[in-house]
C-alpha atoms as a printed R data frame, in Angstrom:
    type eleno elety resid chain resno      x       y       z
1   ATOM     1    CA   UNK     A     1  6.879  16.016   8.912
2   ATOM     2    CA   UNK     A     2  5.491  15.861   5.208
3   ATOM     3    CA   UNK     A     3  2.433  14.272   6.650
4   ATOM     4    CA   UNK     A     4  1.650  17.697   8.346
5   ATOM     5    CA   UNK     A     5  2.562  19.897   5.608
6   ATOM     6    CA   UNK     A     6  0.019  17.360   3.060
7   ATOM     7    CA   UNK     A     7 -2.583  17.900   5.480
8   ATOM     8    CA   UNK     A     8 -2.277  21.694   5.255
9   ATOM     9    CA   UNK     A     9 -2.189  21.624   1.658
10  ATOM    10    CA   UNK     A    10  1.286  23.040   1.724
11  ATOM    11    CA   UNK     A    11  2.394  23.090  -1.934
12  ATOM    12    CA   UNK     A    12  6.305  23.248  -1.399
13  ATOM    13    CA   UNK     A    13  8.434  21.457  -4.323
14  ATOM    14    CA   UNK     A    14 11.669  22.335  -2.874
15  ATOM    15    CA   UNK     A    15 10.788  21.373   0.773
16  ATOM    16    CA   UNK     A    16  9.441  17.941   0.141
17  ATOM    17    CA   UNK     A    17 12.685  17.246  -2.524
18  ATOM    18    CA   UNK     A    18 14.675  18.071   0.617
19  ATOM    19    CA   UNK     A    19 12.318  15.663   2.527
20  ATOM    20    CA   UNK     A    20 12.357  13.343  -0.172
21  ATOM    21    CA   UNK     A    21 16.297  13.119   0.292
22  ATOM    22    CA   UNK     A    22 16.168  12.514   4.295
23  ATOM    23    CA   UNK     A    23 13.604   9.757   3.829
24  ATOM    24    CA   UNK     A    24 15.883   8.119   1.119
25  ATOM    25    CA   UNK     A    25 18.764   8.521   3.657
26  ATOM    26    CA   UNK     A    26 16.866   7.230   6.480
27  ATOM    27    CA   UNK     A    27 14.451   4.896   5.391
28  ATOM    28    CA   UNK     A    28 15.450   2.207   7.535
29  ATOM    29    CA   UNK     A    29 14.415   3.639  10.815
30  ATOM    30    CA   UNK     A    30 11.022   4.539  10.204
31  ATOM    31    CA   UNK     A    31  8.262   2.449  11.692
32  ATOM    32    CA   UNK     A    32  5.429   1.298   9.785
33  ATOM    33    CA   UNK     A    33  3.648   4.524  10.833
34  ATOM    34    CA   UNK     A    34  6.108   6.773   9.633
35  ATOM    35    CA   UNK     A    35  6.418   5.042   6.273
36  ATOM    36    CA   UNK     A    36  2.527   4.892   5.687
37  ATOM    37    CA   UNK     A    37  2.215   8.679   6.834
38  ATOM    38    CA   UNK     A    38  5.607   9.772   4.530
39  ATOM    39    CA   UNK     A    39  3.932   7.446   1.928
40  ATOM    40    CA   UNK     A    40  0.640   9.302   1.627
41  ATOM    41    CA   UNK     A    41  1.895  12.622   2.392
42  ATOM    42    CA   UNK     A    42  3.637  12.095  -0.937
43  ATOM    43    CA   UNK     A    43  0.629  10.728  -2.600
44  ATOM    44    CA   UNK     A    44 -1.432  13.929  -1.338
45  ATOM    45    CA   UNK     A    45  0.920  16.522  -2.650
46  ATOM    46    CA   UNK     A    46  1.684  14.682  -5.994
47  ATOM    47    CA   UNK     A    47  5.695  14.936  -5.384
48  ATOM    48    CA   UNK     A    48  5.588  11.622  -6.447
49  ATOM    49    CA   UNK     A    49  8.201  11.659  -9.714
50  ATOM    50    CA   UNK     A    50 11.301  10.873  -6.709
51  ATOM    51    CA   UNK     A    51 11.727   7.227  -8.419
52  ATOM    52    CA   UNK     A    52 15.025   6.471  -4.994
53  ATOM    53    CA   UNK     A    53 11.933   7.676  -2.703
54  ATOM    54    CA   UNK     A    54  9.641   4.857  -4.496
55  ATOM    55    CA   UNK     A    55 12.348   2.338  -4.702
56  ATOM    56    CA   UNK     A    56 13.064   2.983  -0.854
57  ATOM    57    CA   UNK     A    57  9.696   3.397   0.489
58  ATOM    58    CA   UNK     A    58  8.732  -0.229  -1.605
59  ATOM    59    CA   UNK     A    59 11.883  -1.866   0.193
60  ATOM    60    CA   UNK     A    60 11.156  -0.807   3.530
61  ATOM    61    CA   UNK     A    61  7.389  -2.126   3.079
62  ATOM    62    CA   UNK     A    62  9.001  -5.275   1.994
63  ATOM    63    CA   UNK     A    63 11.368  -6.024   5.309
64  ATOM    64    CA   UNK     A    64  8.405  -4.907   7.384
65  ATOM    65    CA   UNK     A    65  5.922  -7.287   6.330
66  ATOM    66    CA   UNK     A    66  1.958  -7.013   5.627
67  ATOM    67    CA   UNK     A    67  1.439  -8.065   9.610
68  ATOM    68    CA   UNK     A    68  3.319  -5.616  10.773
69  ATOM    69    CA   UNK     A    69  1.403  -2.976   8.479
70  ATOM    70    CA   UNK     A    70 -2.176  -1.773  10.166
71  ATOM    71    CA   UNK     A    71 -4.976  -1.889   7.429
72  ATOM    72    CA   UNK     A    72 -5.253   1.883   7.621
73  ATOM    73    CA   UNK     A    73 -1.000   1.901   6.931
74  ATOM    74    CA   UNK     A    74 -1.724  -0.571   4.346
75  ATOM    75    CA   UNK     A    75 -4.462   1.609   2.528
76  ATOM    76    CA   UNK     A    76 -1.999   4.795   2.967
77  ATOM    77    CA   UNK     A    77  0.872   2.828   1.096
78  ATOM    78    CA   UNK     A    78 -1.616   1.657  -1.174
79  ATOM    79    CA   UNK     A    79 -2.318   4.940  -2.590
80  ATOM    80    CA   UNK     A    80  1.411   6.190  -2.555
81  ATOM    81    CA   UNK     A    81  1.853   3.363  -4.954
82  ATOM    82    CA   UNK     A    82 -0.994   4.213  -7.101
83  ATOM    83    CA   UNK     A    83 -0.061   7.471  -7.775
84  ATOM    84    CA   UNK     A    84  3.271   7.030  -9.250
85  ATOM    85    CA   UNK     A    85  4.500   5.978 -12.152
86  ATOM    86    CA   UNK     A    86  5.172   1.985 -11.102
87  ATOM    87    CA   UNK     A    87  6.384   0.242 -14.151
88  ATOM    88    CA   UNK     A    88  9.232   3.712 -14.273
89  ATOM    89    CA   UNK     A    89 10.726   3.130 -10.583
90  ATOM    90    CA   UNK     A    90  9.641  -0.259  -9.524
91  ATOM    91    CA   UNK     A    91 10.890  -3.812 -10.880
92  ATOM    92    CA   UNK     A    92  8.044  -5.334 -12.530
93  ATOM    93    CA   UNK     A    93  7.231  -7.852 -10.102
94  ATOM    94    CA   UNK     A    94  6.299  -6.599  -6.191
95  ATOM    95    CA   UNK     A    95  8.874  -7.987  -3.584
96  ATOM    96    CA   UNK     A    96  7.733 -11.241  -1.745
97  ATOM    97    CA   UNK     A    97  6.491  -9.525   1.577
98  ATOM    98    CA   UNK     A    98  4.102  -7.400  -0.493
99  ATOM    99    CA   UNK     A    99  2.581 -10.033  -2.587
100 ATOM   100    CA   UNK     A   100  0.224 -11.666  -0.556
101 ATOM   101    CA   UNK     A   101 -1.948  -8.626   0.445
């Protein structure tokens, strides 16, 4: 998963682009664990110029739902989001079920 490669400190453009592209493709069946842990891996290895991965991840966040997010998820996401370039991949205003944090 990227979030084992991160925590190694693998530095591997071409394998987290590839990872990048899965996710995209198959962002709708990752739990709220696997989201928060893709999320941050992202964040950790600064692979975060992937504006589809930010637009995905942000959607998927959104249908979940802050109560279905842990605080530790929440904190993980948090980050992924901070360390992108927001106003270049994400509409200016959050969706709905990220708002009320």
């Amino acid at each position: 998963t990227a979030w084992a490669f991160a925590t190694h400190g693998v530095q591997a453009p071409q394998l987290f682009g590839a990872i990048a592209r899965a996710s995209e493709q198959n962002i709708g069946s990752f739990t709220a664990q696997g989201l928060a842990n893709t999320a941050w891996a992202f964040a950790v290895v600064g692979t975060t110029d992937r504006c589809e991965l930010v637009k995905a991840i942000s959607a998927r966040a959104a249908e979940m739902g802050l109560p279905a997010l842990s605080n530790e998820q929440r904190r993980q996401l948090h980050q992924f989001f901070l360390s992108v370039e927001l106003e270049a991949c994400l509409p200016t205003e959050l969706p709905i079920g990220l708002r009320d944090a």
